[in-house]
C-alpha positions as CSV (number, residue, x, y, z in Angstrom):
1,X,103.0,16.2,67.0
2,X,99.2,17.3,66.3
3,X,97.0,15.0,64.2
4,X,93.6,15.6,62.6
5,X,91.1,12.9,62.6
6,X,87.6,13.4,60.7
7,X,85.7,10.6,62.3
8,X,87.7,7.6,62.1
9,X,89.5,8.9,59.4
10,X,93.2,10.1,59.8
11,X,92.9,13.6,58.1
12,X,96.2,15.1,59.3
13,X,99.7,13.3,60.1
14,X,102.9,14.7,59.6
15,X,104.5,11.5,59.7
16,X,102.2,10.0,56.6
17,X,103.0,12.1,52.9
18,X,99.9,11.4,51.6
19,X,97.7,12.3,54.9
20,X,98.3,16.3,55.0
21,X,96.1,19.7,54.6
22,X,97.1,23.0,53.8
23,X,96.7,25.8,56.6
24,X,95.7,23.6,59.4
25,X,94.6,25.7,62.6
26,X,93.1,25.7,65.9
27,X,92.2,28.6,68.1
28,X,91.2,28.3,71.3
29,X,89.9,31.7,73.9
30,X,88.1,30.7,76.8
31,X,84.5,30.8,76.8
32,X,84.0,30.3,73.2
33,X,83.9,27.1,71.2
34,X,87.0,27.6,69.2
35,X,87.8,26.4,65.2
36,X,89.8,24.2,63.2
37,X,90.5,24.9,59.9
38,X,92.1,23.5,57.2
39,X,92.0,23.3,53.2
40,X,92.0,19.3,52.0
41,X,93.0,18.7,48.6
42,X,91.5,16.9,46.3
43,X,93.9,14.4,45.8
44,X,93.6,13.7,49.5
45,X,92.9,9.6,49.8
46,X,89.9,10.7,52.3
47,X,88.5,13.8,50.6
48,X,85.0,12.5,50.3
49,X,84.6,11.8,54.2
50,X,83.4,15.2,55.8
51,X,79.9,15.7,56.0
52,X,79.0,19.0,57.1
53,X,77.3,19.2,60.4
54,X,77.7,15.6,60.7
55,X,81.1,14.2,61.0
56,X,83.1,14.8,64.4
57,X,86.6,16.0,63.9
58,X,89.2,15.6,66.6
59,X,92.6,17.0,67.3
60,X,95.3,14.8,68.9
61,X,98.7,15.9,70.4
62,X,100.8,12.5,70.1
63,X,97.9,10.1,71.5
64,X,96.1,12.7,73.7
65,X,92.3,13.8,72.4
66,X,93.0,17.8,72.9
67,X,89.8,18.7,70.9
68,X,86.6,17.8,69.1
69,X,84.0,19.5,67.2
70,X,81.8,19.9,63.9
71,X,81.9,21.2,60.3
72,X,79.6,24.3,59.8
73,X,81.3,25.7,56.9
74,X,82.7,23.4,53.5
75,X,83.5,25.8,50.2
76,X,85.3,24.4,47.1
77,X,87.7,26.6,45.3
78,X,88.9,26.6,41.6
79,X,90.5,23.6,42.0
80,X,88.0,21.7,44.0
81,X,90.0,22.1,47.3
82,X,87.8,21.8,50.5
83,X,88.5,24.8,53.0
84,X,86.4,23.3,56.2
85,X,85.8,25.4,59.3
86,X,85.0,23.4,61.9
87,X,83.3,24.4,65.2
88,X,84.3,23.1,69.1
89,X,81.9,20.9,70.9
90,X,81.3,23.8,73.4
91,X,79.0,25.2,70.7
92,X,76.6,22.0,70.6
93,X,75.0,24.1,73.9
94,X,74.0,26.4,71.1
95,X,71.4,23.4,70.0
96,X,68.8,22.7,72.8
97,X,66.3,25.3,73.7
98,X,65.6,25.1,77.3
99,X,61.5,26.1,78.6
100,X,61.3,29.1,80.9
101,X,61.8,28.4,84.3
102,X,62.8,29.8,87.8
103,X,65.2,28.5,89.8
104,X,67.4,29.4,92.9
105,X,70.2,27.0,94.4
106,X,73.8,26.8,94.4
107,X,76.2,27.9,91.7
108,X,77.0,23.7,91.0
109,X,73.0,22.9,91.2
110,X,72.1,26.0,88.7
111,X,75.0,24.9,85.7
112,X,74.3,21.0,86.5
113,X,70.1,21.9,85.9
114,X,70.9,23.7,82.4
115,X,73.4,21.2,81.5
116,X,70.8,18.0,82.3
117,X,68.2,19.8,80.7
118,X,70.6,20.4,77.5
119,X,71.9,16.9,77.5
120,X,67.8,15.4,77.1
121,X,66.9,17.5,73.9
122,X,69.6,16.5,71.5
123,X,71.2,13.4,70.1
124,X,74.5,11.5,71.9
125,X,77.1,13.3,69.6
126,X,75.7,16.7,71.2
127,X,76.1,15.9,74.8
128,X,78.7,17.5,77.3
129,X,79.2,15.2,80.3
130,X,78.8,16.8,83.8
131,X,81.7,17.3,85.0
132,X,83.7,19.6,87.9
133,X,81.9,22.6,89.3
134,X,84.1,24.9,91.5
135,X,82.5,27.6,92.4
136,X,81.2,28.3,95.5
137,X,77.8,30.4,96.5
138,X,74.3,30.8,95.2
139,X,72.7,31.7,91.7
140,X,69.1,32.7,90.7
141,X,67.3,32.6,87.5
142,X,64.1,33.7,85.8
143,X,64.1,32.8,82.5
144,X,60.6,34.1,81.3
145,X,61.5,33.6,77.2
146,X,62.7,30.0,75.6
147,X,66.9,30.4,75.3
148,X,69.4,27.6,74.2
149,X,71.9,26.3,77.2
150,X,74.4,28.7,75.6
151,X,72.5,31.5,75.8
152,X,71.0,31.1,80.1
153,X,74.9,29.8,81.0
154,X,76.4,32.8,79.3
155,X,74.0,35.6,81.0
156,X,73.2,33.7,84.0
157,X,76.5,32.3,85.2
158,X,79.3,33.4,83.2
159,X,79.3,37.3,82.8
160,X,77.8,37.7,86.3
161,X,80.8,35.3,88.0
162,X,83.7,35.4,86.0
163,X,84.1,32.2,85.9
164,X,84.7,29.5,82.6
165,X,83.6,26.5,81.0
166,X,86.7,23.8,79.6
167,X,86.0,21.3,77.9
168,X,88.0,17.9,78.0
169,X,87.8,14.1,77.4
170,X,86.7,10.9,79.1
171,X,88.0,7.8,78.3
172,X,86.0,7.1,75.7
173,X,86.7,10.6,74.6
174,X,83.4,11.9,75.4
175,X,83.4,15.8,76.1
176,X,82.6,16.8,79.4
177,X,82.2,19.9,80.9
178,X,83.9,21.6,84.0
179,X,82.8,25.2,85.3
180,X,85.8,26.3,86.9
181,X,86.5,29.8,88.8
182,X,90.1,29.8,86.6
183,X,92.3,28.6,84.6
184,X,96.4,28.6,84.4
185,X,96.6,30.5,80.7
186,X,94.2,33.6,80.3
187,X,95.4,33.9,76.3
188,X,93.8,32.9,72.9
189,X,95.8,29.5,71.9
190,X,96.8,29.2,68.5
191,X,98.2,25.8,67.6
192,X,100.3,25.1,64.1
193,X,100.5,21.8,62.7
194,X,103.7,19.4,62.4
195,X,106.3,17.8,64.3
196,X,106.9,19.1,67.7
């Protein structure tokens, strides 16, 4: 069973009537943030509760955190329905904007320096924990023009290696960040709502 929380609201439950949204989705693909969506009606008890940009919205699978992120798009329609789009926490690397810099070390020392450095420009809801680095070898950057942590991971590590970024959840369901050589499933992930 999947469950939508918007902060410590319970958006989405298939076992409460009047806790539901119409459409609910979430696509994952590897290397890119992924999105939720959902229209909320506006007879919803917690209608009034996303804030664009603002609120964290979580996805559960029975009691297991499976996904967090952001609303960056809230239209109303006709009949004052919400249709949010909500953005993964892989995108808050799209928000710092890192000073040029050279730097040659390992693979592990290269992601770990962007991360850090990503991790001291924006607020705590923002942050990816450092977490598992797998690859093996050397990296070298010389980034001579300001670029956000997205932006220097993507062209400096990612397409060169092959390699991906997952996000998953501490304890206190913090995202952290592992930079693995692979991962078991290679296809987009769509999920659909409701008992399982």
């Amino acid at each position: 069973m999947y469950r939508i929380l918007c902060d410590s609201y319970v958006i989405c439950d298939p076992r409460l009537p009047d806790l539901f949204v119409l459409e609910p989705e979430l696509t994952q693909k590897k290397n890119e943030p992924g999105e939720l969506t959902f229209t909320i009606p506006k007879e919803h008890p917690h209608y009034s509760v996303i804030e664009k940009l603002k609120s964290r919205n979580k996805v559960y699978r029975d009691e297991t955190l499976i996904w967090i992120g952001r609303v960056i798009e809230d239209e109303r329609d006709l009949y004052e329905n919400r249709k949010v789009v909500v953005e993964g926490s892989l995108a808050f690397l799209l928000d710092s904007i890192l000073r040029p810099f050279d730097m040659d070390g390992t693979t592990a020392e290269v992601w770990a320096h962007i991360l850090t450095h990503h991790n001291t420009q924006i607020n705590a809801n923002q942050r990816l924990c450092l977490g598992t680095c797998d690859l093996a070898g050397s990296a070298s950057i010389a980034a001579k023009d300001y670029f956000s942590a997205w932006q220097l991971l993507k062209t400096s590590l990612l397409d060169p290696l092959g390699s991906y970024l997952i996000v998953r959840f501490d304890e206190n369901e913090n995202p952290v960040l592992d930079y693995l050589t692979d991962v078991p499933d290679t296809s987009t992930q769509r999920i659909e709502f409701g008992v399982t």
